[in-house]
Every structure is written in C-alpha cells, then in structure tokens.
C-alpha positions as CSV (number, residue, x, y, z in Angstrom):
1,X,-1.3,-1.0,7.5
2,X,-3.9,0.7,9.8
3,X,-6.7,0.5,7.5
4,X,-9.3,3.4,7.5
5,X,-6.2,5.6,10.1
6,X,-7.6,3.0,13.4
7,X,-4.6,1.3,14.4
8,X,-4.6,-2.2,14.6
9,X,-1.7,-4.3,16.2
10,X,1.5,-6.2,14.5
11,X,-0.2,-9.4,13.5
12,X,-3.1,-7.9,12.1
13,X,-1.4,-4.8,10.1
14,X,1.0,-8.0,8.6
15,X,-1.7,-10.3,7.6
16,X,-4.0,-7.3,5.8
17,X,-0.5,-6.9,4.1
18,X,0.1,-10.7,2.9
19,X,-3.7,-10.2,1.8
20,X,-2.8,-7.6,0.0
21,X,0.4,-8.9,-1.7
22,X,-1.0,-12.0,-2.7
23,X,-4.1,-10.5,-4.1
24,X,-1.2,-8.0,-6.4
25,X,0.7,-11.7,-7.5
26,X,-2.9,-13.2,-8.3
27,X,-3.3,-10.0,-10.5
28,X,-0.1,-10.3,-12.0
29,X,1.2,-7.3,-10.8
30,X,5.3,-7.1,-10.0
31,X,5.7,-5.5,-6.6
32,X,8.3,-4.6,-4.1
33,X,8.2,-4.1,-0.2
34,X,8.8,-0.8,0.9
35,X,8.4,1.5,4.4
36,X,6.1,4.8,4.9
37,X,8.2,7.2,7.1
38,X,6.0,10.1,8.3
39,X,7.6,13.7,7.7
40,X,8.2,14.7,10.8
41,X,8.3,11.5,12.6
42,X,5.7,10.8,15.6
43,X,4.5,8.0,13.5
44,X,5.9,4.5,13.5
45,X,6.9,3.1,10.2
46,X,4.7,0.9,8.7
47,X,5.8,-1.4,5.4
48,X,4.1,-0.4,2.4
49,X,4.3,-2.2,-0.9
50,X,5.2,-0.5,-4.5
51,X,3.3,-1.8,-7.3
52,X,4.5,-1.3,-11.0
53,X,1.7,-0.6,-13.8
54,X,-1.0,-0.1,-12.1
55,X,-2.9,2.6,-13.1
56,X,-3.7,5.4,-11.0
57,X,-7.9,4.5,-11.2
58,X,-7.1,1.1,-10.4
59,X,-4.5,2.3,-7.5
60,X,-7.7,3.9,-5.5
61,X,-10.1,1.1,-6.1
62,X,-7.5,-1.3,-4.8
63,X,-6.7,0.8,-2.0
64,X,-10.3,1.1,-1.1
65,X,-11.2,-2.2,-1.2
66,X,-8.2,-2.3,1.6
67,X,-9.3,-0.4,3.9
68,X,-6.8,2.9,2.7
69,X,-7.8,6.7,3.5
70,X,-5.2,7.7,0.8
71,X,-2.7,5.9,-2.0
72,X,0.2,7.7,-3.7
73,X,0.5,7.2,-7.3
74,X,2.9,8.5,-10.0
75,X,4.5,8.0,-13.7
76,X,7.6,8.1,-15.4
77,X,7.8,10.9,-17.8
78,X,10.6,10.3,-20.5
79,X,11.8,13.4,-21.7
C-alpha cells in the first residue's frame, strides 16, 4: 500500500495489492494476507501480504517493481 510513502486512497492501495497477489500466484509463490501496524500508531493499517520462499534478492526486486521504499525479509534457522 502507498507505494513510494505518497498516499494513495482505498481503491487504489487495494487494486496495487490484487496486482501484486496475482503476480505472487502467477509466480507460484504461496502467500498469506496480513496487516502492517506502525509502532507507535499515527499510522493507519495497511494489509500487507507474507510470501513463503522467496528469497531476500528477489523480495527487493519485487518490492521495487511495486513501488516499495522498504520490504522486510527473514528465515527460519533450525537449531
């Protein structure tokens, strides 16, 4: 949502995101919905969406092409 931190209204934050979820499903990749909550609120939530196996590299480009200032990535560590 809010591509490059401008904010954009409802309908147009929700159809970036159907872009983006059906570009994930075109790649194959298994996603869930989710919500971005900022820390110390002033921020309305915004829906995010968690992608599993995608690799950090390809997390950035993605999120570029989308318009994002930042992505959050991570791995599980067995121990």
């Amino acid at each position: 949502w809010n591509p490059g931190s401008k904010l954009l209204d409802a309908a147009a934050n929700a159809a970036a995101q159907a872009r983006l979820q059906e570009w994930l499903s075109g790649k194959g990749y298994r996603w869930l919905p989710g919500e971005n909550l900022a820390d110390m609120g002033g921020w309305v939530a915004e829906p995010t969406t968690l992608v599993f196996g995608m690799v950090a590299a390809d997390a950035r480009s993605c999120g570029w092409h989308f318009g994002q200032v930042a992505v959050v990535t991570g791995a599980v560590q067995m121990a």
